[in-house]
Structures are given as C-alpha cells and as structure tokens.
VEXDREN-617709 format. One record per residue (C-alpha): x, y, z; residue in one letter. Coordinates in steps of 0.5 Angstrom, whole numbers, plus 500, padded with zeros to 3 digits. Example, Ala and Ser with C-alpha at 12.3 -4.5 7.8 and 13.67 -1.06 7.14 Angstrom:
525491516A
527498514S
# end
This chain:
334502540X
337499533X
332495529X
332492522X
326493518X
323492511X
322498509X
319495502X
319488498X
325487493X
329491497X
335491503X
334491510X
335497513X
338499520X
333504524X
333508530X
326506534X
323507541X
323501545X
318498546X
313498552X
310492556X
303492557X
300489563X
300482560X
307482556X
314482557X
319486555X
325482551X
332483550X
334480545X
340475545X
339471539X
335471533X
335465528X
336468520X
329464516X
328462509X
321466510X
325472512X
328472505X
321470502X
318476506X
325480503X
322478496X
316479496X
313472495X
309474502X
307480501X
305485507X
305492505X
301495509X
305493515X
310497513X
316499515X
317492519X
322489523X
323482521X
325475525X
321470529X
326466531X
328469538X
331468545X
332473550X
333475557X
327479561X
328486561X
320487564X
314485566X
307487565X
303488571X
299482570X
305478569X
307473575X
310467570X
316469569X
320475571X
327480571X
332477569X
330470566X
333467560X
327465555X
324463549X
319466544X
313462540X
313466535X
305467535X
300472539X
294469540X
288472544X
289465548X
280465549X
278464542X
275457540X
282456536X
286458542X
281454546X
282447543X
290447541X
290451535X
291458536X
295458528X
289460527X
286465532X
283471528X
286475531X
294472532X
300475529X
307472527X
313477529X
316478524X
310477520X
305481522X
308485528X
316488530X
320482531X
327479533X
331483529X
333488534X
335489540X
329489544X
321486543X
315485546X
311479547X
305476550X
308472556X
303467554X
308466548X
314465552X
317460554X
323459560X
330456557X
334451560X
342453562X
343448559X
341450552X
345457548X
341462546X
343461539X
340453540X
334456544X
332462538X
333456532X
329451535X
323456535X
322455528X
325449525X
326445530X
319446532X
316446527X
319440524X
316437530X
309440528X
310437522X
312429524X
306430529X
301432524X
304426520X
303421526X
309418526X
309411530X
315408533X
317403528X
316406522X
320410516X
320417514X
323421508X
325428509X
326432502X
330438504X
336438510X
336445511X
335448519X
328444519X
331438515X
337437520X
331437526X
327433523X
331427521X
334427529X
327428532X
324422527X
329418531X
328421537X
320419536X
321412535X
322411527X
325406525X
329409519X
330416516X
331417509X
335425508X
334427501X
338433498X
342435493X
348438497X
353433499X
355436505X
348437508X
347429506X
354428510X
350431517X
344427516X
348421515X
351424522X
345424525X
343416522X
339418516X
340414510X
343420506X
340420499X
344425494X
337427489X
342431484X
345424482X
340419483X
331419482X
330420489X
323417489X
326410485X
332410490X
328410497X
323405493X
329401492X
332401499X
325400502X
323394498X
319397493X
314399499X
316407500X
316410506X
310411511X
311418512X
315424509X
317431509X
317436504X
321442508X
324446501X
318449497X
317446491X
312443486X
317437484X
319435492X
312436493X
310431488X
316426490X
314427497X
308424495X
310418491X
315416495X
310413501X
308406503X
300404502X
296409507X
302413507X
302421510X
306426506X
306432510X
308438506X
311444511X
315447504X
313454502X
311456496X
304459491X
307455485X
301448484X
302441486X
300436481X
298429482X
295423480X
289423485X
288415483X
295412483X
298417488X
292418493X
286414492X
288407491X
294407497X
290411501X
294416502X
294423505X
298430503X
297433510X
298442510X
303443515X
302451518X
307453523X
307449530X
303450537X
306452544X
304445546X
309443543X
315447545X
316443553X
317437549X
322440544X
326443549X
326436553X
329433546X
334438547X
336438553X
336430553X
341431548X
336428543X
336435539X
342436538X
343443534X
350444534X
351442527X
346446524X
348452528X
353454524X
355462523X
353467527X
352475525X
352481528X
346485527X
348489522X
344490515X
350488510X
351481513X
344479515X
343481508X
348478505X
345471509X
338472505X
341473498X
344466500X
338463502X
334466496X
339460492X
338455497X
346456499X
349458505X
350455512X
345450514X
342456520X
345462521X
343466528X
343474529X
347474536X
346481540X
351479546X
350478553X
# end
C-alpha cells in the first residue's frame, strides 16, 4: 500500500510502498478514507516535536474509514462499517484508562505520533479506539472532528464552561472554527473570535462570535471594553504562542479559566499577583481529548450544532507534493481553515 511517511525532521514527506498491516485479535484493520492535515503534522515535519527513533513514520491522526477487518476478539464493529478514530491506543486497564484519562497511560500511542497513522491507504487500530460514524456525517467531517474538534471540546470541558458565560477563543483555525460553535452549543452566552485574518474573523461572526481583528486593535483592551471592563469567564489559546497565551490570560473576568491548547516550548511569562492571585484565576493545560468525549461531539454534529462545512475547506489527494505544500502553509499560519487528505470511496 502507499504510505506518506517522515523519514527525518527538516524534510518532506515521502511516499513509500509498505505491507498492509495486520489486525491483531483485538484491532481493526482501517481503510482510510479521509485524513485531516494538522498544525502538528507540520510540527513533527519541523522538528519542534521531535521522534527520531521512530523513524520512518507515517503521519496523520485525524482519521475516518470503513472496516476492511476485524481481529478475532472484536464483535463491536464489523466489515464494512464506516468509522471514526481517537487517535490514542491505550491499554484500556491502567489506573489513567480506568479513571478517564487514558492521555496519560503509559503505555498509550498517538498515531501519527508514536505509531503509523492515517496518512496512508490502510492503518490499524484498537477497536476500543474507534467510533462508528453516522451517515449523516462525511468522511472528511468525521476525520476533522477527531482532532480539532475534539479537542476543542476538551479544552472547554476542562475549562468548565457553564451556561451563561463568556468565552474568548484566541486562534480561529480548525479548532477555533469548532470551539466558537461548540461554546454556543454548551450554553455560552457569548463568544469572542480573536485573529489576525479577516477572513477567519468573518467565519466566526458566521457562526455568532463577536469577531475581534488582534492586527488592528489591543485584543485584551477590546474584549475589556465590549465586556464592561470585566473580561471574560473563560478563554482558549489554540495558536501556540507566548503573547496569546499571555492575553488568554489577562483577558479573564475575576476566578476566570484560560485553557491553553496552543502548542509550543517557548515560556509563558505573567504577573502571578495581578494576573492569577488577586482574580483568582486559573491557567489550565489542555492535552489532547478522551474517548468520552466523542459520542457527544458526534451528536453536535449531527444535530447540526457543529457544523464542519466552512471549516473543511480543501481536499487533497494522497500525494507527497500537495500534502507537503499544505504543511508549508501551516508552518506560516497560512492556508485553508482544514485541509483534509481523501482517499476515495
């Protein structure tokens, strides 16, 4: 089968031959049908994450799929059935698996990450780790969801979001587009878009967030100012860095949250008295999403609460110039809000 692999950081993608892989008795073997491109994707392509023992890997973990083949073990799912992937392998019996939080089992692997991934024409997966998709949900809307949009809901959850409150989303990319839509659908009362592309501004305010363009205005001093001075209950920094961070953080209300999903190893200076101790204010780590989760992110989208048809907006082939071309984008901010690899069928 073909397979788009990094073969080392600081280079392209390469299209390889491999075998397909086979299930074992508790997997599912995947054809792929859809692959979401990712801001990490282009990180691990840089080097910012780096995984060179792992190397020649094959990238993507934003994945739907049909079932080609199930282990003996597997009765959940069957041939044939269209699917969904969490993107983690977990053991399933760990303390961390037992309690909800299987991020953290110490024996879990990303795909894309720490295990071939989507970016080819079949892959292997835990049944536990995937999800049947509705009809009513494409492939290429199935596959997105299972990153951005997941972890977008992650993020508000660990933030706490409560009906009636406000909310900032610093970065309205692919999790911005879905954080801004599934704040509205868990009760916010409103929604503050923050980004320096217009364009990205304008799908916000399609999906009822008060835009705010950070390249012609103080963000912080503007939220402030259409808030009456009070700042926001929660915030999300989904870009990556130091300054948004830093005005996630000083845009909140008094016991605000500012859940920070943004990737980067760069510091993050504040000022613990003014910023965090006297408002009591929290700065929350948000680290990937939970399985949990995903039941309810597909009912948003099926009840039309999620709507990823703006946000998806370029297909691919898998082909290693174009997925290449779609990271160099990514590596300046640029390009379309999510671009999905599709694999036909």
């Amino acid at each position: 089968m073909n397979a788009l692999r990094l073969v080392a950081p600081h280079q392209p993608l390469e299209m390889h031959r491999v075998p397909v892989p086979e299930p074992g008795a508790d997997d599912v073997l995947i054809r792929v049908r859809a692959a979401g491109i990712c801001h990490s994707d282009a990180h691990y392509r840089a080097g910012t994450t780096r995984f060179d023992e792992l190397l020649p890997l094959t990238l993507g973990h934003e994945v739907s799929g049909t079932i080609e083949k199930t282990g003996a073990n597997v009765t959940r799912l069957s041939s044939g059935q269209r699917v969904c992937v969490h993107y983690l392998a977990t053991c399933g019996t760990c303390g961390w698996c037992a309690s909800g939080h299987e991020q953290f089992c110490g024996t879990g692997q990303m795909i894309g990450r720490h295990r071939d991934g989507g970016f080819a024409e079949f892959m292997v997966m835990p049944a536990a780790s995937v999800f049947p998709l509705p009809d009513s949900i494409s492939f290429a809307h199935g596959a997105v969801m299972m990153c951005s949009s997941a972890t977008a809901l992650h993020a508000l959850r660990k933030a706490r979001i409560q009906p009636g409150e406000t909310v900032a989303v610093f970065g309205i990319g692919g999790l911005g587009a879905s954080a801004v839509q599934l704040a509205r659908a868990l009760g916010a009362a409103k929604v503050f878009a923050v980004d320096l592309n217009p364009d990205k501004l304008a799908l916000a305010e399609r999906f009822d967030a008060q835009p705010v363009n950070a390249r012609s205005t103080d963000a912080v001093a503007e939220i402030r100012r259409l808030t009456g001075g009070r700042g926001v209950d929660v915030a999300l920094e989904l870009i990556g860095l130091p300054q948004t961070m830093q005005q996630a953080v000083r845009v909140l209300n008094k016991m605000g949250r500012a859940a920070l999903a943004g990737l980067t190893r760069q510091p993050l200076v504040i000022d613990p008295y003014s910023e965090l101790l006297c408002p009591e204010a929290e700065i929350i780590g948000v680290s990937d999403h939970l399985g949990s989760e995903i039941a309810e992110l597909l009912r948003f989208a099926a009840d039309a609460k999620l709507d990823l048809g703006p946000i998806v907006t370029r297909t691919v082939p898998l082909d290693a110039a174009a997925i290449n071309g779609v990271l160099d984008e990514l590596e300046r901010f640029g390009g379309a809000t999510r671009t999905v690899v599709e694999l036909g069928g």
